[in-house]
N, C-alpha and C positions, 0 to 999 in steps of 0.2 A: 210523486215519481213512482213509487211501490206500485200505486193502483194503477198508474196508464201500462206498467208492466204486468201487470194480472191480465188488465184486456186485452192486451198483446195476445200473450198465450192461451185465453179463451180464446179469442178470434181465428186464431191459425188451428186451431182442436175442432173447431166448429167447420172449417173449410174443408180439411183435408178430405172427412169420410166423401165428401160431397164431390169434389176431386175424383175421389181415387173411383167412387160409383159411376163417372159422368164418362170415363178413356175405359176403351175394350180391354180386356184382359192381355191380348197378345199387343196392344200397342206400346211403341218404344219411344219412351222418352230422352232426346236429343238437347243439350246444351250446349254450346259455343264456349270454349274457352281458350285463351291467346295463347297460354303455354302450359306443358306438362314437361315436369324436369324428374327424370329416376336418376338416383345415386346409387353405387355402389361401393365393397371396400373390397380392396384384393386381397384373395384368402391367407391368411395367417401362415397355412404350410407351405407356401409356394415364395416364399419370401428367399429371393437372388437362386434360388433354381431356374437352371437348366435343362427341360425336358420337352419331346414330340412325343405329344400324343397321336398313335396311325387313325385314322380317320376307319370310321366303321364301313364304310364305301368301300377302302379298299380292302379292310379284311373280306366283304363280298365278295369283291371284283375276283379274289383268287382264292376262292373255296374249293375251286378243285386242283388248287394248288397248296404246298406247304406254307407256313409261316413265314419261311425264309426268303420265300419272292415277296412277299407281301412286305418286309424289311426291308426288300431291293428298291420298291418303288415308291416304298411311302417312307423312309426316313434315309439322313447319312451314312446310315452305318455301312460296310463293305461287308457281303458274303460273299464266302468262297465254297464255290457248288462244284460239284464234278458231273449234273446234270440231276434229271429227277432221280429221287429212291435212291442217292448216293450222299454220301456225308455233306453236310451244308454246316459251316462253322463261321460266326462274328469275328471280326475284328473291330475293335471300336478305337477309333480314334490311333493306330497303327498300333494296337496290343495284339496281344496273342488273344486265342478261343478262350483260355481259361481267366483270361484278364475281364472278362465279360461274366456278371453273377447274373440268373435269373431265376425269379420265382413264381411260382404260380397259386397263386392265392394265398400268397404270403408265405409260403414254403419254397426252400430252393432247390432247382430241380440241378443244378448243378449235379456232375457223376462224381462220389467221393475216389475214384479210382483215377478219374482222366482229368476232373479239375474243367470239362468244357462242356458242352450243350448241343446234341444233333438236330440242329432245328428243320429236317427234313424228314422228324419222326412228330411234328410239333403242326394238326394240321391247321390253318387258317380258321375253318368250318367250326372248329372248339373254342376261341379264344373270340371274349366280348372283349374286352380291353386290354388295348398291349398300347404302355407307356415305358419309352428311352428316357435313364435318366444319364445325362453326360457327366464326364469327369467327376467332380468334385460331391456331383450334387447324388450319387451313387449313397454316398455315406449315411445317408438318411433312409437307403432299403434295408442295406447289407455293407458288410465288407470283404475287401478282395476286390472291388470291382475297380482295378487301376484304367479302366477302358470307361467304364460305367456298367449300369444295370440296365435290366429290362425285368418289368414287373408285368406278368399276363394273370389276367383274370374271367372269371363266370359270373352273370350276375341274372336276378329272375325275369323274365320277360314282361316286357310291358303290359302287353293287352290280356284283358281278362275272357275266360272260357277256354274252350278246349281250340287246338289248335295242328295240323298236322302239316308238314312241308317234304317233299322228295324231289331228289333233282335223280337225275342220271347224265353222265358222261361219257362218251364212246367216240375214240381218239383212233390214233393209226397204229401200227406194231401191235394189235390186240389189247387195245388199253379201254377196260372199263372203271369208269369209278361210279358208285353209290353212295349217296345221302336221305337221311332219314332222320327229320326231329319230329319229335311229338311232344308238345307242352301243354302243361296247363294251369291257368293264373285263377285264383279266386282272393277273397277276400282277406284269408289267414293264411292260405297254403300256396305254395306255387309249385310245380315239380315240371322235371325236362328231360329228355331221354335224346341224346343223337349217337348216330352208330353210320360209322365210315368203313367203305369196303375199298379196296384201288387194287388192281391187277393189272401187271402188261407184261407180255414177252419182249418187251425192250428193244429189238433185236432190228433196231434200223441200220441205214447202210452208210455209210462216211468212206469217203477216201484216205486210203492212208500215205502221207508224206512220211514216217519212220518203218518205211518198204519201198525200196525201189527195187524194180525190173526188169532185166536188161536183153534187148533184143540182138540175138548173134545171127549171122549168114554162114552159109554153107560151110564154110573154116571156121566158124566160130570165134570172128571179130564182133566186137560189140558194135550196133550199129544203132542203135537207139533206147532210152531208157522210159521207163512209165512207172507211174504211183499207181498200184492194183486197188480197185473197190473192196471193203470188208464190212462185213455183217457184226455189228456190235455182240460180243461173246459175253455168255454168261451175265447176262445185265436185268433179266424177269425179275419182278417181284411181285409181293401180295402182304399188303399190308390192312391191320382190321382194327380200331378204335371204337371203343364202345362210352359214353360220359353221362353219365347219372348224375342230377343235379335235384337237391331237395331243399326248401324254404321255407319258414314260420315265422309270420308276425307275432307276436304277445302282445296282452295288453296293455303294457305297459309302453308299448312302444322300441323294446329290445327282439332281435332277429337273432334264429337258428340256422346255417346253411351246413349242409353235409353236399360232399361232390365226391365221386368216385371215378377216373378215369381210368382203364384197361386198353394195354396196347399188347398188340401181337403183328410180330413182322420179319419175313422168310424174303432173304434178299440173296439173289447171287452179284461177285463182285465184279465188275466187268475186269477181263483181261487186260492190261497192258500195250497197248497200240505197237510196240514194240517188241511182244511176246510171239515167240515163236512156234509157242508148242499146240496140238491139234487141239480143237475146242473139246472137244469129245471127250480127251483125255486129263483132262485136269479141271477141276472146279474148284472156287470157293463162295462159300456162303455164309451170312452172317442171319442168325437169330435173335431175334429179342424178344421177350415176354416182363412187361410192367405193368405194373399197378400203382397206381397214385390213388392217394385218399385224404380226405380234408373233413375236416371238421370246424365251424368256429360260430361264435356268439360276441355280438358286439352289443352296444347302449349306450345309447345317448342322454343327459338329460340335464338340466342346470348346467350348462357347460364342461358339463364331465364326460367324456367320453372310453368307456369300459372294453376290450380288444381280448377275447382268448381264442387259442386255435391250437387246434391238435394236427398231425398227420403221420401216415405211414406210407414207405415207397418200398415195395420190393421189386428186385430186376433180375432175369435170369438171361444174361447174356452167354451168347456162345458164337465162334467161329471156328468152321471147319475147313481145311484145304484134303481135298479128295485129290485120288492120279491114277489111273488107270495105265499103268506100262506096256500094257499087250494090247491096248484098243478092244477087249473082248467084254467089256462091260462089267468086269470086274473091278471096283474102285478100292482100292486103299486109303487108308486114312492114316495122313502121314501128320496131320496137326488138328488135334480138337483141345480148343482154348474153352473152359467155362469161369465164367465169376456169378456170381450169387452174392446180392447183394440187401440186406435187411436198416433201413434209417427211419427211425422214432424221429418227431417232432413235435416240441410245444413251444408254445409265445403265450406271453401275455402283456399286454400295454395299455397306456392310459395315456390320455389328453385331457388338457386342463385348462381352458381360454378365460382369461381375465380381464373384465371391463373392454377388450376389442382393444385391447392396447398387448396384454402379455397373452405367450401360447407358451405353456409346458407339455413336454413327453418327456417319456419313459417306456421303455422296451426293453423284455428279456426274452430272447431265444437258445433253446435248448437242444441239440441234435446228439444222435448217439446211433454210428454205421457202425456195420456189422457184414464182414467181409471173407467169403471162402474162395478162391480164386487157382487154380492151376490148371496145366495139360493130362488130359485124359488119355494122351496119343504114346507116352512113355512106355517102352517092352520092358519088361524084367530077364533079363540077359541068360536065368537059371530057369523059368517058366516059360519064355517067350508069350506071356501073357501082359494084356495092359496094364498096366499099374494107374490105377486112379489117386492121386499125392495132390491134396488142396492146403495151398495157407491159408490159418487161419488168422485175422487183423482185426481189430476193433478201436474205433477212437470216440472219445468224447468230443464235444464241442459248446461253448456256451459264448455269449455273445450279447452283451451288456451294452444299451444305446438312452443318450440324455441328450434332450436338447432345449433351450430357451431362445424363443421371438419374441421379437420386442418392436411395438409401431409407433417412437415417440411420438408423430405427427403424421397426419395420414398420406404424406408424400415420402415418408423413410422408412424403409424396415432393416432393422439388424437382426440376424442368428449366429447361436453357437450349435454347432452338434460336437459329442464328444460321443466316444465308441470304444470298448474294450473286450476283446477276442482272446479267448483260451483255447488250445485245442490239443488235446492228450494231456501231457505232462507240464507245456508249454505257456508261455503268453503272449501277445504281440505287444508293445509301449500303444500307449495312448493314440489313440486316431483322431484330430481336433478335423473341425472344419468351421469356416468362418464366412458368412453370406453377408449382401450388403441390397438393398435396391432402391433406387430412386426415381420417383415419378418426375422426370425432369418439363413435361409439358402435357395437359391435360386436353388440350388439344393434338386430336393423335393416340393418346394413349402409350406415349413414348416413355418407356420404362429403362434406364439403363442398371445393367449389374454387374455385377465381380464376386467371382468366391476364391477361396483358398485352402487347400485338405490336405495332409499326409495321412497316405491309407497303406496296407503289408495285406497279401497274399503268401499264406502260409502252405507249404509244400504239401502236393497231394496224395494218398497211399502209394500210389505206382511210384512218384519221386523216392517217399520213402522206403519201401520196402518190396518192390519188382524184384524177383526172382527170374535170372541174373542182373545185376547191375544199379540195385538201390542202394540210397544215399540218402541215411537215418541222419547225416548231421549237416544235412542244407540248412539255412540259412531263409527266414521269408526274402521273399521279394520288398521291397519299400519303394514309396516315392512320392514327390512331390506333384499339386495340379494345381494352376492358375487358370479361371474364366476371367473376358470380358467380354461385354457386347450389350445389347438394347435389342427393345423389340418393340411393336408400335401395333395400333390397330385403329383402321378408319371404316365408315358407314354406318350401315343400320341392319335391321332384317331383311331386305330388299337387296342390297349390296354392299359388299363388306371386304378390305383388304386387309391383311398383316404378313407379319415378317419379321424376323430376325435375324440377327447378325450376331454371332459368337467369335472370339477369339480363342487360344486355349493354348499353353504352353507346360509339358509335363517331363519328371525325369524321372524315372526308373534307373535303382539301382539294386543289384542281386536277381539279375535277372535268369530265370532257372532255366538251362542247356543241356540237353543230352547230346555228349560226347562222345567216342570211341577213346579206349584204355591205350590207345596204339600195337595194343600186344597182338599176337597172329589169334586170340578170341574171338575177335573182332566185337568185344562185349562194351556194348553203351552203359555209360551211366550218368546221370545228372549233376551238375554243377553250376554254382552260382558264378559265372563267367561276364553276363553281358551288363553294359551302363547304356541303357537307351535313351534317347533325346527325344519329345514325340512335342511337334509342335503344327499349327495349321487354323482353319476356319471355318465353320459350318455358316451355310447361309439356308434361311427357308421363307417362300412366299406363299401365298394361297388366296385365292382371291373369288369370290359368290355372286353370282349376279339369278333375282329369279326374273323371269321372262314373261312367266305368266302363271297361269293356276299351273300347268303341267308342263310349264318346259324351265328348266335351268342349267345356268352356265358355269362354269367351275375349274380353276388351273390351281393348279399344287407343284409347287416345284421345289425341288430337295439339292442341293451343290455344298461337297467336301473336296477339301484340297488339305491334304494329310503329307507330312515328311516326318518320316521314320529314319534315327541316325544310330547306327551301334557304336558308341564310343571305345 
């Protein structure tokens, strides 16, 4: 038996060279086989999460648009715009702007003053990846986010060599926008440079229904009335983004990214539809100058996974309201608001995956704002000069996150995340959350899930300490979140459907209110007044079909139905 198996393997050693000598170099050899089966396991951290990821398409499709339309059309979330170059703020799931945490490469870009996010300073054109995490499944970015999070990030470009791209855009009312990337990919380094310019006089025309007009005859009876055409007041802006993006492989296989993003943006505020007064003579304008910086180093290796990052944000906001009382081009300045804002960051985390059955994290994040804020518009009543008077605020922040997955079988997964928040002098109780998922049919790919999380939003500088009217002893927000729903996915490369279907039931209680004191101050201040109810259902489909080498077909459709109840 030994020797027929020697001449075996002489005989096929003797054949090959003679083979491989006899077929042309570039000839391809074809075998017939009845079936090829690929497996796969579904990733450990996605275990009963609930998240849209926006599809890269349409971060394109609205590059010369903000982030905030690109959220309009590619996920459930509600923005409320008051048109371009004007505030654009989330609501998730019927929360408030501040109910919504986001970060941008693992830093949150959250205002420590306003507790929300202008995502129409936030442009499309900078942002590789932007994932919604809903309700519950937030707990695993950040906390605070009783609405959920949204996680935006940069990452190095694919193709290798040098690379340059320019769009331009030229719109109506005097609107230009510019785009400029320059990248470039090699073997250890990668680097990216894009720089965004947008301008427009804004100044289009609308009818206004809060003006009527009323036409008199010779006595001066009314004899007919009209809505007058108006020219949108004070609405110009010019806004300039600048994003430095730098990458190093090692060879070990661990990466260095540094990103720096610089904003600069001179906005006037449009008028009031109902404002009476001559455009000429009153303005307001808002300034912003930011800087966003990041730094971080990750590694992978034996299943361990290594996570540090650093960052700095500084912001120098200002609003001014000008008035000119004589129409002679002399303006007064009857209100200049500045804050000046300085926030350190660091993280460091680890992942730990065991035998494809268990996943450990751990996460610690570190923040410390640094806050000078008042009116610069103040007379001194003995000088009649400005008085420049800023408060000075500072808070710490740290923010403690553990979680264990667990896959006893490759149809079940369970999670716990656990989360605990400090911030100044204070603490939040325990933030638990608990995931469940079941592959209930493998045909399909039909996945059903459930979570459940108590998460606290802890009050923001302005809550606490606005000068007139803060309120040092609020109380976080708390509340409860329940998912359910399933998600499915059919076809191949060629054509392909999914979809899900969430449910979502949430209670908010201490929900933070700015009131009026009743007094003739007329002075607001904050109060833990409201118990909100927030329950409804996201549904999402998407569906690929390719046509041919160059043509492809593709529907995405996004549907929320939200009820929001103040108890």
């Amino acid at each position: 038996m030994l020797r027929r198996l020697l001449l075996s393997i002489a005989l096929l050693a003797a054949l090959r060279p003679a083979a491989q000598a006899a077929a042309p170099e570039d000839s391809l050899y074809v075998r017939d086989i009845e079936r090829v089966e690929i497996t796969g396991t579904r990733p450990m951290k996605e275990i009963g999460v609930q998240r849209t990821k926006l599809d890269s398409i349409v971060l394109r499709d609205n590059i010369s648009s903000s982030l905030a339309d690109a959220l309009t059309s590619g996920s459930t979330i509600f923005i409320k715009s008051y048109g371009r170059a004007t505030l654009a703020t989330a609501s998730f799931r019927g929360t408030s702007p501040s109910h919504t945490q986001v970060t941008w490469n693992g830093m949150k870009v959250n205002s420590p003053l306003f507790g929300q996010v202008d995502f129409s300073l936030i442009p499309a054109y900078f942002i590789d990846n932007a994932t919604l995490y809903h309700g519950a499944s937030s707990v695993g970015i950040t906390g605070g986010g009783l609405g959920g999070a949204i996680t935006l990030a940069t990452r190095p470009g694919d193709e290798e060599g040098f690379h340059m791209r320019y769009i331009q855009g030229i719109g109506s009312f005097t609107t230009f926008d510019e785009f400029l990337h320059l990248s470039y990919t090699g073997a250890r380094w990668s680097a990216s440079t894009r720089l965004l310019c947008s301008t427009s006089e804004n100044d289009f025309l609308y009818r206004n229904y809060h003006t009527k007009e009323f036409e008199t005859d010779a006595d001066g009876n009314i004899v007919g009335t009209s809505y007058p055409l108006r020219r949108n007041r004070n609405g110009g802006f010019r806004d300039i983004h600048l994003l430095q993006e730098l990458y190093h492989t090692f060879g070990d296989g661990s990466r260095l990214s540094i990103a720096a993003w610089y904003l600069d943006s001179h906005r006037g505020l449009p008028l009031l539809s109902s404002d009476r007064n001559d455009e000429k003579s009153k303005k307001d304008l808002q300034d912003e100058r930011t800087l966003r910086a990041t730094a971080g180093w990750e590694r992978l290796a034996n299943g361990l996974k290594l996570d540090l990052r650093a960052g700095y944000t500084y912001t120098d906001l200002r609003y001014e309201r000008l008035q000119d009382p004589e129409g002679q081009g002399n303006f007064l300045t009857m209100t200049d608001s500045r804050s000046y804002v300085h926030s350190l960051f660091a993280r460091a985390g680890a992942e730990y995956a065991l035998r494809e059955k268990w996943l450990f994290t751990l996460d610690v994040t570190a923040s410390q704002h640094m806050v000078n804020s008042g009116d610069f518009s103040l007379i001194d009543n003995t000088t009649g000069e400005y008085v420049r008077q800023l408060d000075d605020r500072s808070r710490f922040e740290l923010s403690g996150f553990a979680a264990v997955k667990w896959r006893p079988v490759p149809r079940l997964g369970v999670a716990l995340n656990l989360r605990e928040e400090l911030y100044g002098d204070r603490t939040t109780p325990l933030i638990p959350a608990l995931f469940v998922d079941w592959l209930a049919s493998k045909r399909g790919n039909v996945v059903l899930k459930a979570s459940a999380a108590r998460n606290y939003r802890y009050p923001t500088l302005n809550d606490l300490y606005f000068q007139p009217g803060g309120n040092p002893d609020l109380r976080p927000e708390q509340g409860w979140t329940f998912d359910a729903g399933g998600e499915f996915s059919l076809g191949g490369p060629s054509r392909s459907l999914k979809g899900s279907l969430t449910f979502f039931d949430s209670e908010i209680d201490d929900w933070i209110l700015w009131l009026s004191d009743g007094a003739k101050s007329g002075i607001y201040t904050p109060v833990n007044v409201k118990r909100v109810h927030s329950y409804g259902l996201e549904l999402k489909v998407d569906a690929r079909a390719e046509l041919g080498r160059r043509w492809s077909l593709r529907f995405d459709g996004n549907y929320a139905w939200t009820r929001s109840i103040n108890r």
